[in-house]
LUMDRENMI-390807 format. One record per residue (C-alpha): chain; x, y, z; residue in one letter; residue number from 1. Coordinates in pm, whole numbers, plus 32768, in hexadecimal, padded with zeros to 4 digits. Layout:
<pts>
chain  px  py  pz  res  n
A  X  Y  Z  A  NUM
...
</pts>
This chain:
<pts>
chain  px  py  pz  res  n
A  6AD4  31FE  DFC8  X  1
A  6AA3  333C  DEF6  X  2
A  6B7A  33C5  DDF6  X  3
A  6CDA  346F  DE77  X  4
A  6C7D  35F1  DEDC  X  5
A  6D4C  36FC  DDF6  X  6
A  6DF5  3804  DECF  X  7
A  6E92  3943  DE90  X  8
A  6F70  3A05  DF99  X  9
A  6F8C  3B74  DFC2  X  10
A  70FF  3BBF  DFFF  X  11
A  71BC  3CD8  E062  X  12
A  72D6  3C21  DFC9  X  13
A  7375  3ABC  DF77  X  14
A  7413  3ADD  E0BA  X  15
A  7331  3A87  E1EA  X  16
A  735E  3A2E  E36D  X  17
A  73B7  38C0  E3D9  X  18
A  7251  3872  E477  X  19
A  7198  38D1  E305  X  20
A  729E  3804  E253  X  21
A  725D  3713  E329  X  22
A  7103  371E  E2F8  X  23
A  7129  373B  E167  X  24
A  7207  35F6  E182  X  25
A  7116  3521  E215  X  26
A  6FF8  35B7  E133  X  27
A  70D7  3581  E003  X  28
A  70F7  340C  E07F  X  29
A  6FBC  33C4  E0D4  X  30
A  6E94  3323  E008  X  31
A  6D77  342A  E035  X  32
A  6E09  355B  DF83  X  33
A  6EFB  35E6  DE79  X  34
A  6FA2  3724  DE7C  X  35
A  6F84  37AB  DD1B  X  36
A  6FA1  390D  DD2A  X  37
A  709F  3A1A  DDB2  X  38
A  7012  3B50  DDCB  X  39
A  7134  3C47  DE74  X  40
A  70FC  3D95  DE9A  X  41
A  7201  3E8C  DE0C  X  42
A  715E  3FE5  DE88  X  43
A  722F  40DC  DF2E  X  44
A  71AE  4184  E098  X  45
A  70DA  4292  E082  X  46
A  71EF  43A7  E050  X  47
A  7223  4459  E18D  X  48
A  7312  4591  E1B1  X  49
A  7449  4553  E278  X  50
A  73CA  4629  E38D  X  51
A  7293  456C  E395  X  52
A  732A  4441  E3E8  X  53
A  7444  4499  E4B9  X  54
A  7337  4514  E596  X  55
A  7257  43D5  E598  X  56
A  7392  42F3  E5CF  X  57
A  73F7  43C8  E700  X  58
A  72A3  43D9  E795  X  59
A  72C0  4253  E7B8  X  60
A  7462  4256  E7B9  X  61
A  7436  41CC  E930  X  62
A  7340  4078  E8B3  X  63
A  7414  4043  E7B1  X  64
A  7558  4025  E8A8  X  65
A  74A7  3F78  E9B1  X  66
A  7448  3E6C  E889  X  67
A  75C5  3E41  E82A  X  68
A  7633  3E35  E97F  X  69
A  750C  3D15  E9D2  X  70
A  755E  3C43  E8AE  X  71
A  76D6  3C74  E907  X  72
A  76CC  3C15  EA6F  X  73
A  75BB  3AFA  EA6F  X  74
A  761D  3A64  E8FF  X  75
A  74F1  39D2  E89C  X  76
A  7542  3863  E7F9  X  77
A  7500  37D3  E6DE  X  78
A  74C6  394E  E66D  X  79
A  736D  3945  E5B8  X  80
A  73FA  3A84  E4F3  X  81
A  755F  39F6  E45F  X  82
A  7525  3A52  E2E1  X  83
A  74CE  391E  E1FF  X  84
A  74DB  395B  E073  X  85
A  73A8  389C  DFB9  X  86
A  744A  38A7  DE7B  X  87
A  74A7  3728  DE76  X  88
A  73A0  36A1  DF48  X  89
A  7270  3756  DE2D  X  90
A  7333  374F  DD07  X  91
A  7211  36BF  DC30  X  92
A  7125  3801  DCA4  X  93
A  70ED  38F6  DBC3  X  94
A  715D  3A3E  DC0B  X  95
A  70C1  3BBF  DC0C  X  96
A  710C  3D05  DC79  X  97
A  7012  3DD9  DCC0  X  98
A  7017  3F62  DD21  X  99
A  6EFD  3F64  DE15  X  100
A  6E38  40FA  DE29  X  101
A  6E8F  417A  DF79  X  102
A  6DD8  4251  E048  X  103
A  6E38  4286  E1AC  X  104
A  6E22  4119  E23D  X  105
A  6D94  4055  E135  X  106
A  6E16  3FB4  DFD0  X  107
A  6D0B  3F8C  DEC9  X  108
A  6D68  3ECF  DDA3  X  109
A  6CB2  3EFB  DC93  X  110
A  6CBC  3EFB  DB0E  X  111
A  6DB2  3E01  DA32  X  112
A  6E5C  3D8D  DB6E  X  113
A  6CED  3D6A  DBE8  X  114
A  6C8E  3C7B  DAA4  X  115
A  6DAA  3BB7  DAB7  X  116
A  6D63  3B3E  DC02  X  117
A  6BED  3AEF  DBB8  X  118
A  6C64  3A24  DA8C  X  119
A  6D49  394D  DB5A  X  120
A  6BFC  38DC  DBED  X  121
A  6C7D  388A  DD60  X  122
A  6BB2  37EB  DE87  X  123
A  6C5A  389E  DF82  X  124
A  6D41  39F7  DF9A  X  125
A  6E11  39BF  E0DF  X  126
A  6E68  3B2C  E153  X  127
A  6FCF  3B17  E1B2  X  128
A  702D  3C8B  E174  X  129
A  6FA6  3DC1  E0CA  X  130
A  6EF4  3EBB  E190  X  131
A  6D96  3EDE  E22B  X  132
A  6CD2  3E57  E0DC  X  133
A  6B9E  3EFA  E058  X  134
A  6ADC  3EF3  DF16  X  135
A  6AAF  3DF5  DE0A  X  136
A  6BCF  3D1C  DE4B  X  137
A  6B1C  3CAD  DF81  X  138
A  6A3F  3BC2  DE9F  X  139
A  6B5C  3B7B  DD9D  X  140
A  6B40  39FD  DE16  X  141
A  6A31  3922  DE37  X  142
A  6A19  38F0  DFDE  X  143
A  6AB1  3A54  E007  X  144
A  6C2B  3AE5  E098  X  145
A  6C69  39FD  E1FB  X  146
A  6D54  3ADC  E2E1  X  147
A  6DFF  3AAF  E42E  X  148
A  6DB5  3B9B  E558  X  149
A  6EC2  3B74  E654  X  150
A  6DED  3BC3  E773  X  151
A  6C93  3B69  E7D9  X  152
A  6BBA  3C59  E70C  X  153
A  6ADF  3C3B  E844  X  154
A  6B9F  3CD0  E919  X  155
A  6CBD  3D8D  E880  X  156
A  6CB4  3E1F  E73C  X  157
A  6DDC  3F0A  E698  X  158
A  6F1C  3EA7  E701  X  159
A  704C  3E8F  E723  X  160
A  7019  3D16  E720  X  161
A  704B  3C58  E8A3  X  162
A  70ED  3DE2  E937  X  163
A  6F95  3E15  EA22  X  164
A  6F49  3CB8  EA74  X  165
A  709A  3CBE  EB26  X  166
A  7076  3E2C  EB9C  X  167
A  6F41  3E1D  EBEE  X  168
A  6F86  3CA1  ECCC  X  169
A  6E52  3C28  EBEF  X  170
A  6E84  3A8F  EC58  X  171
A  6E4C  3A4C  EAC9  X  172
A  6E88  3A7E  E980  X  173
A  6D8D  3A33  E85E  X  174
A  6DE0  3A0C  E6DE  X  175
A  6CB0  3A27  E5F7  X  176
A  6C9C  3999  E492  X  177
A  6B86  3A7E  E3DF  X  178
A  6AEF  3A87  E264  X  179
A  6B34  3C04  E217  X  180
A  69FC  3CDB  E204  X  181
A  69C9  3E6D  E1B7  X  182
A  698F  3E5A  E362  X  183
A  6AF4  3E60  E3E4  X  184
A  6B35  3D6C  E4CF  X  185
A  69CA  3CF6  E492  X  186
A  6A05  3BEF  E391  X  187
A  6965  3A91  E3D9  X  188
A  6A48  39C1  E4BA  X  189
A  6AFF  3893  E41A  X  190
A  6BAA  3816  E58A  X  191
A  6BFF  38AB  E6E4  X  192
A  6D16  3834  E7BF  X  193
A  6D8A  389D  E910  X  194
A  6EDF  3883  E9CD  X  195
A  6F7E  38FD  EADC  X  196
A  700F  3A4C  EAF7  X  197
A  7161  3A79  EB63  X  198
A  717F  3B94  EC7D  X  199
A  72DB  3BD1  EC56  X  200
A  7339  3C0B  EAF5  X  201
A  72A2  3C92  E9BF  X  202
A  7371  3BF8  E8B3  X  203
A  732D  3A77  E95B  X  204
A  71C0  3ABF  E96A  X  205
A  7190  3B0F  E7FB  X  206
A  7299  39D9  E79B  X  207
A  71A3  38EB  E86E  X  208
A  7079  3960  E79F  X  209
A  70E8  3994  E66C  X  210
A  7162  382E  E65F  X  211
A  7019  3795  E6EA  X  212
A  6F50  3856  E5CC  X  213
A  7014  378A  E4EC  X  214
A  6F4D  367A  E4C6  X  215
A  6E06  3732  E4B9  X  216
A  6DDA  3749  E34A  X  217
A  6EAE  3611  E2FB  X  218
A  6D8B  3552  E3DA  X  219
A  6C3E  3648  E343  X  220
A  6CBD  35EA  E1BE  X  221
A  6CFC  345A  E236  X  222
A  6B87  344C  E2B3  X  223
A  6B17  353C  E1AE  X  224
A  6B7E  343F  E0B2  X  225
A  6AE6  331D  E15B  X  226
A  6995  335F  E1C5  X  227
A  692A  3494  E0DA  X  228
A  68E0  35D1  E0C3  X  229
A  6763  35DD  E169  X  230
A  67EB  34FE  E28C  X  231
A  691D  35A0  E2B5  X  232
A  687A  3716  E2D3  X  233
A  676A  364B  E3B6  X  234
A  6860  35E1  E4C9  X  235
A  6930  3715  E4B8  X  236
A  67D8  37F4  E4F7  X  237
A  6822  37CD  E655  X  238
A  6976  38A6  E62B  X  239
A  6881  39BE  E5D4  X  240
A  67AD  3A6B  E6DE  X  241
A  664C  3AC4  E681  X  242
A  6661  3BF7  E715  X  243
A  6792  3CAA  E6BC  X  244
A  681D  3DD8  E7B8  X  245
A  6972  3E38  E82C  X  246
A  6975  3EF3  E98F  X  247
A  6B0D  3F2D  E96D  X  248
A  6BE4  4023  E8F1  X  249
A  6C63  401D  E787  X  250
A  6E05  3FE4  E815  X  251
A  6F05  40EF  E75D  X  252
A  7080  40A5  E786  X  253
A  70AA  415F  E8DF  X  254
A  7139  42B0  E900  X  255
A  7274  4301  E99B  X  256
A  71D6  4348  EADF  X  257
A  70F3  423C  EACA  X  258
A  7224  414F  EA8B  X  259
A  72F9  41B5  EB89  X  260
A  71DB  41B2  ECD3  X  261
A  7185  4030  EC48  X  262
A  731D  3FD3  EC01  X  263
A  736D  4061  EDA5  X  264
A  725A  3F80  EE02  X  265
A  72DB  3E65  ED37  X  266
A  7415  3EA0  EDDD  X  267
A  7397  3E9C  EF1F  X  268
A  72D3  3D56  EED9  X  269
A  742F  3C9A  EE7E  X  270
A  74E4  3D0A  EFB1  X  271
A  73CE  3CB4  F09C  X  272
A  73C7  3B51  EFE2  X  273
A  7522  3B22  EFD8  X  274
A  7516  3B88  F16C  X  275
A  7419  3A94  F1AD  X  276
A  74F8  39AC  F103  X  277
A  7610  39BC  F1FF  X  278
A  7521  3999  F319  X  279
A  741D  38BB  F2DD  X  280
A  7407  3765  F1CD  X  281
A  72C4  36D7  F17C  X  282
A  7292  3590  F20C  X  283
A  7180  34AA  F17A  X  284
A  70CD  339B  F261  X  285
A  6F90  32A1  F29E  X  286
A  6E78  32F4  F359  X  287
A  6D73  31C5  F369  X  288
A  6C0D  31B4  F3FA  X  289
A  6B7E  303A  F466  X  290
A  69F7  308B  F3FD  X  291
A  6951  2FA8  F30B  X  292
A  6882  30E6  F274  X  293
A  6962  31DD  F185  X  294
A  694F  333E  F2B7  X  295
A  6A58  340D  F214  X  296
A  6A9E  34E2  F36D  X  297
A  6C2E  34D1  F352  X  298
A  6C1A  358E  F4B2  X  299
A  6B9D  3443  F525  X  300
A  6CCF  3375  F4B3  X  301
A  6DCB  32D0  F55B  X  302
A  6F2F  32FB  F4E5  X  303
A  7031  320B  F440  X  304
A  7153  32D8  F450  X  305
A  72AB  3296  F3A7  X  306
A  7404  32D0  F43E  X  307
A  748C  341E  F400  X  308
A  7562  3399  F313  X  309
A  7450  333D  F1F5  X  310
A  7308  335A  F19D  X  311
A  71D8  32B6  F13C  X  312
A  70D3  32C3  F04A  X  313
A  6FEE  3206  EF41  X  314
A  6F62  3126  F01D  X  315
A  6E96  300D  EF9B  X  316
A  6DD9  2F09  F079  X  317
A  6D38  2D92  F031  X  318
A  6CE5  2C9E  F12F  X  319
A  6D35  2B4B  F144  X  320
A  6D0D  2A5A  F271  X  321
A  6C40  2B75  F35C  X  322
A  6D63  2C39  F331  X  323
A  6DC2  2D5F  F25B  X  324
A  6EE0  2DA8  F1C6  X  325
A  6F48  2F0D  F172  X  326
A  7027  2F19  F055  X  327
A  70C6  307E  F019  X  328
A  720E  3167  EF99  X  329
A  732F  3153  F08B  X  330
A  7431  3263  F020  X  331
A  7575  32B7  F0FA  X  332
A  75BE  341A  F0CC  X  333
A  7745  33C6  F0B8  X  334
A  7715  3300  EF5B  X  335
A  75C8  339A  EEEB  X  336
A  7567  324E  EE40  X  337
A  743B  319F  EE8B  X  338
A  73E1  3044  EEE5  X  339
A  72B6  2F96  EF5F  X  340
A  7275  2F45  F08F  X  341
A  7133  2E8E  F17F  X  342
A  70C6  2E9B  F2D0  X  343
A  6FAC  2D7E  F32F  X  344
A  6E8F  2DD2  F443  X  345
A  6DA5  2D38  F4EA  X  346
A  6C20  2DA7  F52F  X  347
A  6C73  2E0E  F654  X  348
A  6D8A  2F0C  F59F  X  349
A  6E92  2E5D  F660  X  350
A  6FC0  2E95  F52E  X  351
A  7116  2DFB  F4E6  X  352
A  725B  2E9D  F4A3  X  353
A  726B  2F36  F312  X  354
A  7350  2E27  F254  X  355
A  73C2  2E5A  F12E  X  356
A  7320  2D6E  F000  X  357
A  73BE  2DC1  EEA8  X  358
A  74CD  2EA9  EE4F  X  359
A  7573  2EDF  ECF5  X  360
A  7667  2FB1  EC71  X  361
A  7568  30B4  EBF7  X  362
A  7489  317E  ECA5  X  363
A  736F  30A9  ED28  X  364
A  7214  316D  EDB1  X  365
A  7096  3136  ED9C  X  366
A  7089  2FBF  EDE6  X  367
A  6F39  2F50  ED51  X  368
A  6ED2  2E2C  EDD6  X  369
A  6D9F  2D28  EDB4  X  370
A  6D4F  2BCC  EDBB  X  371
A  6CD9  2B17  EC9A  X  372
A  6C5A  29A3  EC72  X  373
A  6CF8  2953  EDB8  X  374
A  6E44  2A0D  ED65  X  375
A  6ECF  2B4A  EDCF  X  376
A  6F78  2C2D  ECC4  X  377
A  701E  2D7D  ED04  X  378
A  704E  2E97  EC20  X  379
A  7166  2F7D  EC70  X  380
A  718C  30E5  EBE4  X  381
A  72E2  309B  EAFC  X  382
A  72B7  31F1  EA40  X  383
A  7432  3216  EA62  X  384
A  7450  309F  E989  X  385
A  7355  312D  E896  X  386
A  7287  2FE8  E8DC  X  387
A  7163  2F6A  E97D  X  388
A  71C0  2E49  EA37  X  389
A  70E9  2D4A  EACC  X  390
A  714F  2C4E  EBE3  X  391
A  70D1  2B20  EC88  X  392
A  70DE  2AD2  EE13  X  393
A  719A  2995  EE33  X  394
A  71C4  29C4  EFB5  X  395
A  709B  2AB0  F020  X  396
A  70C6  2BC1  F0A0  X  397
A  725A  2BCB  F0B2  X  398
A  72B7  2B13  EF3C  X  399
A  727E  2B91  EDD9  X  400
A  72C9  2B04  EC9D  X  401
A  72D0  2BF1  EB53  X  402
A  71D2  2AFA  EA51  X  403
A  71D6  2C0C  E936  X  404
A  71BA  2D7B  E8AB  X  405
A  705B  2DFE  E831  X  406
A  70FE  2F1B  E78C  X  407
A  7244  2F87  E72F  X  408
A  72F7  30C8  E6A8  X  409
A  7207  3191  E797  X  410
A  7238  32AA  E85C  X  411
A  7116  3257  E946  X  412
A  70BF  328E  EAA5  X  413
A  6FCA  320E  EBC3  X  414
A  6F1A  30D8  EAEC  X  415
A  6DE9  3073  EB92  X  416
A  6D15  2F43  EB18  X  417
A  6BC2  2EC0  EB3B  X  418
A  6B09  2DA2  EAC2  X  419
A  69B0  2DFE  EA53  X  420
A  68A3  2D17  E980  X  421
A  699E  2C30  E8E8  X  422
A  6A7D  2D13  E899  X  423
A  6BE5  2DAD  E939  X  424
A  6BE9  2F2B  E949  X  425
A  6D33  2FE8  E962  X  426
A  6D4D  3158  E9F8  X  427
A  6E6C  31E3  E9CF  X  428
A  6F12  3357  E9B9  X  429
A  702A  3367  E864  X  430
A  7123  347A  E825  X  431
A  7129  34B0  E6DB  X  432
A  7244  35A1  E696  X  433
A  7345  361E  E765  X  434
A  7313  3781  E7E0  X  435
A  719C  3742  E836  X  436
A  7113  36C1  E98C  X  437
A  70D2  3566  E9B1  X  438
A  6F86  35D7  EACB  X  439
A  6E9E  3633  E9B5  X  440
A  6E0B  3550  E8FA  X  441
A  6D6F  33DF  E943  X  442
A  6D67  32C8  E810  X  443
A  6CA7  3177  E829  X  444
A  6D01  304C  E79C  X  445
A  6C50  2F0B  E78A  X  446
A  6CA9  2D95  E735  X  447
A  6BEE  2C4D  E75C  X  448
A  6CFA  2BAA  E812  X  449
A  6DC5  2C1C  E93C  X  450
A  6F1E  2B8A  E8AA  X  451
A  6F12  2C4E  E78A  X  452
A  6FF8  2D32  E6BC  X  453
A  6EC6  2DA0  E5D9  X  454
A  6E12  2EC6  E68A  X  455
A  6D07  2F67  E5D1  X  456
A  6D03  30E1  E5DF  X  457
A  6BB5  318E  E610  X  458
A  6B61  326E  E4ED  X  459
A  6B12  339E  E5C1  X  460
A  6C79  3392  E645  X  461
A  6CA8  3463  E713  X  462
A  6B9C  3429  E7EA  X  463
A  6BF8  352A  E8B3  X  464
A  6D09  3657  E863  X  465
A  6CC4  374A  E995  X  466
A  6E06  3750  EAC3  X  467
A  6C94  3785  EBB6  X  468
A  6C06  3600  EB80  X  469
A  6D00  34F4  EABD  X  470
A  6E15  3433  EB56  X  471
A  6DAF  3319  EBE7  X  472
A  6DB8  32FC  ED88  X  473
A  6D3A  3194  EDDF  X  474
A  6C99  307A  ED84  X  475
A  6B2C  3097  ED1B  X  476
A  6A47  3042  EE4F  X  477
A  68E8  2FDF  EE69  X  478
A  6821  30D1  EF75  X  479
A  6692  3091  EFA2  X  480
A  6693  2FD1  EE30  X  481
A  6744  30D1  ED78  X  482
A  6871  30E2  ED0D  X  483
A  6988  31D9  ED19  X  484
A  6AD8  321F  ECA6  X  485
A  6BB8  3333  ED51  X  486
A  6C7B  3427  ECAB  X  487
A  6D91  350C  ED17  X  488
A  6D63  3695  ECE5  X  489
A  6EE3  3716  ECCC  X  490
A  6E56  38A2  EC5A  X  491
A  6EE4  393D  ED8D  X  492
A  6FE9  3877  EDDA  X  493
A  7055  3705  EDA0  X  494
A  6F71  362F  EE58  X  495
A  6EC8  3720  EEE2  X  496
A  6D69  368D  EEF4  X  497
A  6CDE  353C  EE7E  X  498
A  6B5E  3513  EDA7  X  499
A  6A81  3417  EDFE  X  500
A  69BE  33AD  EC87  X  501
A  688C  3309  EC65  X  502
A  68CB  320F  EB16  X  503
A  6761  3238  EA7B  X  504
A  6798  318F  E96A  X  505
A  68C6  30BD  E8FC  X  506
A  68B8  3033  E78B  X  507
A  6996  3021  E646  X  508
A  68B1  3141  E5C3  X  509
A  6883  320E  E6B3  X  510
A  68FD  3251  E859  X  511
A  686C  334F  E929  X  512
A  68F8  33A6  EA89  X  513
A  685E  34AD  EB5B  X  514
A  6923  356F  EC60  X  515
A  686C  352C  EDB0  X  516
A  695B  359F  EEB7  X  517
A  6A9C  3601  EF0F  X  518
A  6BA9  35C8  F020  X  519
A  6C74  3737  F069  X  520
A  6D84  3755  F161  X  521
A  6CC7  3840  F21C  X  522
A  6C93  37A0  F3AA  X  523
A  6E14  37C4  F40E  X  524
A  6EE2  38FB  F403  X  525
A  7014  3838  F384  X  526
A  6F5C  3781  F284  X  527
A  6FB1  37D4  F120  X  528
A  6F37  36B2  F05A  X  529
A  6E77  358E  F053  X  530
A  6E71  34D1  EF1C  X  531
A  6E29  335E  EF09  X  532
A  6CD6  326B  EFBA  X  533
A  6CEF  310E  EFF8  X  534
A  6B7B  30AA  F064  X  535
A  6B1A  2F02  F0B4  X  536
A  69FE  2EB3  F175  X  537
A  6A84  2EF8  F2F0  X  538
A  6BAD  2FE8  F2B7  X  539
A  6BF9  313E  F226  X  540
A  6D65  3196  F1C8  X  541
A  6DBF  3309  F137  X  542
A  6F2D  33B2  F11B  X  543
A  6F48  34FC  F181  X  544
A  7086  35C2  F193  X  545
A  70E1  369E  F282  X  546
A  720D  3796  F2DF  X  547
A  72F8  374E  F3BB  X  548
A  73D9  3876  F459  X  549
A  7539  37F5  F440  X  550
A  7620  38DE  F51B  X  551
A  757A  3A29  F5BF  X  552
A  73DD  3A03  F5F3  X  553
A  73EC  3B9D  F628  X  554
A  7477  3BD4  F4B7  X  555
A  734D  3B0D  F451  X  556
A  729C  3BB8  F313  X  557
A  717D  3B58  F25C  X  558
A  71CE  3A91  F0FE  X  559
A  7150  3B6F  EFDD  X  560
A  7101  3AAA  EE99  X  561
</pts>
């Protein structure tokens, strides 16, 4: 361990949004940093004459509206903008105001305010308001001024933040967490994360994001502090592309015009989803193949389909007595609560009834199961307990008896484990703060014992923090000696798509998994996701969900995200 890192923030004011207090809080609380110095900003806007601005303000009166309305309709919860005062929680921070020089879009501060800064002798300046920053105070601390960039500075630079991923139906969102250089939007790249973009409203988009870059700089400053500085600017060198270029345009606020042709087709995009709505439901169901090679040709399947009245999904297969038993989500639409069900089948694919094996009174989903030392175990998603339970068959298939939680307090979902060189390995998908999609990022976990409440986390947690490739979909399988873990890919739409992984390596320093493949609901018209593989020597099992026209077929109409 290294010395705690001194921080300063750059503030607009002692009143912030919810997601950076809550990011401050757990900073303030941690053991890698300190916060020692305020530095809020107490400049004026450039002065603009009335006319001026009563111009600009009308040329974008209709965004502005359309922004108000969103947030008022879809009422994005917890609200990652509900104003937090830091007065309490930094009280033993010194405190300066400084008058940054203004020019058009950029603060330069400079002089005594300048000094006093240098002298506080910080680590880290954590850019939290202030304009575009040029000049000297961009090496006023010793590993430079670390900034968020609520969009992915690959893709979409200028802003507003999260307006034309939604407009524009871009199926994700990227936050970027930069060291500030004279290049703007060039600095080098702390940590990128990806998540979903939602279609329908602005306001929810930019709530989702801005509470899954919370933990961004909360995470860089824990490792940071633990490994270095030359190791920690080594691993985060793959943030950075050698070859920097940006092929999009630099995003403005949109014109009245522009805002009104992109808020019609918004509207239209709600009505024809809320039509498809009242005539069609999505319907998820098994499709198997008997093959002992992994052929991923779903248009070769055979289907296991549920009554109307349900659907299922998360299938997970073992075998036991030349049988195999596939274990998966049985939901009823009438009580939307999930339980877990199996259906057993013989080589020949001959297949019982589904009967129902374990029910609680939370949601129950994702039933991982495996056998180990001649014992079958079964770990049930139990996100909506905040635990991660682990059974024991005591009647197999049809009896389970809870033995123990492996983790409590955790908002978790789709745990998938696998024992590898004397050692358990736990993949599993966390949300960390309410607001923020649970789809995006994987965490492992490892423990030498199965009955365990003492998981290790991996220091590179997250593994993975990109909605494209991280919540688990299945067991890992072993395919031609390798081995492989799939992942779901929820960027277009939940479920949509599920990644099969090579694991190339799989240590407590380092894991490596290579996307080799990946299963798209493309073969079938009324396909719209498939997002979970259960592969054992003989059989292949994969959900795919498909819509189902409830009423009139001829008022069918094509689901838009």
């Amino acid at each position: 361990m290294h010395k705690k890192i001194k921080i300063g923030l750059l503030l607009d004011s002692l009143t912030v949004p919810a997601w950076q207090y809550a990011m401050l809080e757990k900073i303030h609380h941690s053991q890698s940093a300190t916060i020692q110095l305020l530095i809020v900003n107490q400049s004026k806007s450039e002065k603009v004459s009335a006319f001026k601005k009563l111009c600009s303000r009308f040329e974008r009166l209709i965004y502005f509206l359309h922004y108000r309305l969103d947030r008022a309709i879809f009422k994005p919860r917890p609200d990652a903008f509900t104003p937090k005062n830091l007065e309490k929680l930094l009280s033993q921070a010194s405190q300066v105001s400084v008058s940054p020089r203004q020019t058009s879009y950029s603060d330069y501060i400079e002089g005594e305010n300048l000094k006093k800064i240098k002298d506080a002798d910080l680590d880290i300046l954590i850019r939290l308001g202030f304009r575009i920053l040029r000049g000297e105070i961009l090496g006023a601390s010793r590993l430079g001024i670390w900034s968020y960039h609520h969009g992915d500075n690959q893709v979409n630079r200028g802003g507003p933040p999260g307006y034309w991923e939604t407009m524009k139906g871009r199926s994700e969102s990227g936050v970027v967490l930069q060291v500030l250089s004279e290049k703007l939007d060039n600095g080098k790249v702390i940590d990128r994360t990806w998540s979903s973009t939602n279609l329908y409203s602005v306001s929810r988009n930019v709530n989702n994001f801005y509470w899954k870059a919370t933990n961004l700089l909360p995470r860089a400053l824990e490792r940071l502090h633990t490994v270095g500085e030359k190791q920690f600017f080594e691993e985060r060198s793959r943030f950075t592309p050698e070859i920097a270029s940006y092929s999009h345009p630099l995003y403005k606020t949109p014109t009245n015009f522009e805002c009104a042709v992109h808020t019609c087709k918004q509207i239209r995009k709600i009505l024809m989803r809320a039509l498809f709505r009242l005539t069609h439901r999505y319907q998820w169901a098994l499709l198997y193949q008997l093959q002992d090679d992994l052929n991923l040709e779903p248009r070769k399947f055979k289907k296991l389909t549920p009554p109307r009245d349900r659907f299922w999904a998360d299938p997970h297969v073992v075998t036991h007595n030349n049988k195999f038993y596939i274990f998966f989500e049985d939901l009823p639409f009438k009580t939307n609560k999930g339980y877990i069900s199996v259906i057993e089948m013989d080589k020949d694919g001959k297949h019982s009834e589904a009967q129902k094996v374990l029910e609680k009174d939370h949601h129950l989903s994702y039933p991982f199961v495996f056998k180990h030392q001649k014992k079958f175990y079964m770990i049930p998603e139990t996100s909506q307990n905040k635990t991660i339970e682990l059974y024991e068959a005591t009647d197999f298939p049809f009896k389970w008896q809870f033995k123990m939680n492996l983790m409590e307090n955790i908002n978790t979902a789709d745990t998938t484990l696998f024992f590898h060189n004397n050692k358990w390995w736990m993949f599993t998908a966390p949300l960390e703060y309410a607001g923020a999609n649970r789809n995006d990022e994987l965490f492992v976990y490892y423990s030498d014992k199965l009955e365990s409440s003492n998981w290790v986390s991996y220091p590179l947690n997250p593994l993975l923090s990109d909605v494209k490739n991280a919540r688990p979909a299945g067991a890992v399988f072993s395919h031609n000696g390798k081995l492989y873990l799939p992942l779901q890919d929820n960027s277009k739409t939940y479920g949509y798509a599920c990644n099969i992984n090579r694991i190339v390596e799989l240590s407590e320093e380092k894991i490596v998994l290579e996307p080799v493949t990946k299963l798209e609901p493309l073969w079938d018209k009324n396909a719209e996701a498939t997002h979970s593989l259960a592969h054992v020597p003989g059989l292949t099992v994969i959900d795919v969900c498909f819509t189902v026209p409830l009423r009139c077929q001829a008022l069918f109409v094509k689901p838009l995200r």
